[in-house]
N, C-alpha and C positions, 0 to 999 in steps of 0.2 A: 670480942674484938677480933677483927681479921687479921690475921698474919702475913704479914709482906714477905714474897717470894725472894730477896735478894738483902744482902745487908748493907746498904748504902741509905745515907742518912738524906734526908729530904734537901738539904742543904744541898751535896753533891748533884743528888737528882736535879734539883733544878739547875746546877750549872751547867751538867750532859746534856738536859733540854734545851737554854740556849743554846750551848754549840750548834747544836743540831738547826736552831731555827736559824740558825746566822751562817747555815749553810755547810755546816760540819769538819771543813779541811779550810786549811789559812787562814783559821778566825786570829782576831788581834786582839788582845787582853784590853784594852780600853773598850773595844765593841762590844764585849761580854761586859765590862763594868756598868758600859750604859747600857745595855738590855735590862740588867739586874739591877739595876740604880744602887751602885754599891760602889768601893773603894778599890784603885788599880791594884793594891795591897793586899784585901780581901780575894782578889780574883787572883795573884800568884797565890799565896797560901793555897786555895785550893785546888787550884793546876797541878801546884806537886802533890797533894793527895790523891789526883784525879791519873795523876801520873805512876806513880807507888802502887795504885791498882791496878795500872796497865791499863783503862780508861782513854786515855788520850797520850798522845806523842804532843814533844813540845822542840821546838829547835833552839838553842842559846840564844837568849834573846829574840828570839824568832815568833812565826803564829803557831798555830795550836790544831790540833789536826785529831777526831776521834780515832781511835783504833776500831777493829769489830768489835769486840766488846763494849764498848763505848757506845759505838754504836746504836747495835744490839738494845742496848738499856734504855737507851736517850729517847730511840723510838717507840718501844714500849712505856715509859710514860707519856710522850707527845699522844702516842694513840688515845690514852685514858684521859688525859687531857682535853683533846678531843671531843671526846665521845660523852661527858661529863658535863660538856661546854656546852655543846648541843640538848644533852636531856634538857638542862636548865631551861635554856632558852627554849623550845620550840615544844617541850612537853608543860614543863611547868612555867612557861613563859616569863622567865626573869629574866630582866634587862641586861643587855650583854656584856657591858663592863663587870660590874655585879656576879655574872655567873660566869666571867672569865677567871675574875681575883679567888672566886670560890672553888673553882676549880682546879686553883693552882694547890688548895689545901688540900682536897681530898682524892687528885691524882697518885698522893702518892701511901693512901691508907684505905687502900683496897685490893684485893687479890688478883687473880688474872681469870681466873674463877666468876668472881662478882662484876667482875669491867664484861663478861663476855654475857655474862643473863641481863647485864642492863642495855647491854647492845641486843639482845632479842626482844624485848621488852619494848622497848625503844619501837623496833622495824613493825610488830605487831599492833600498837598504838597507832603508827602514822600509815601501815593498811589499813588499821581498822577505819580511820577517818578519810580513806580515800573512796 
């Protein structure tokens, strides 16, 4: 098994990737609840862990805002996300929903190592068919 570069549990990751996809500074804890289909509840719990990391700045009561770090992280998974989304679809042509949800698994149980030879992989295949 590959060894993940960072110790943040899949759970966090995906909340830094929201962020990020909801535009990364002034996001609202209800916008993240509904990106994640999850509970307003759920989504403070882990703002303060996400915070405790130094991950994200929060204002009292306020939106939610990444830090660099946060940052940093959030778009490192969005990229394997990404890039995982796309093999599915347009190498092994699985339907996009399908290899969206799947992607969501296995962005975050692969290396940065392995996300970068499947991105060569990738570019070589779609020359080769050009």
């Amino acid at each position: 098994m590959t060894q993940k570069n960072n110790t943040y549990s899949e759970s966090l990751e995906d909340y830094l990737e929201a962020i990020n996809m909801l535009g990364g500074s002034h996001v609202r804890s209800v916008d993240i609840a509904n990106q994640l289909q999850i509970s307003k509840a759920s989504v403070n719990r882990a703002v303060n862990t996400l915070m405790d990391n130094g991950l994200v700045q929060k204002e009292l009561y306020g939106d939610i805002s990444l830090t660099k770090e946060g940052r940093e992280n959030s778009e490192r998974v969005l990229k394997k996300h990404l890039l995982i989304k796309k093999f599915l679809i347009e190498i092994l042509g699985v339907e996009e929903k399908m290899a969206n949800d799947e992607a969501c698994g296995i962005e975050h149980n692969i290396s940065e190592d392995t996300a970068e030879k499947l991105e060569c992989l990738m570019e070589n295949l779609i020359n080769k068919k050009s």
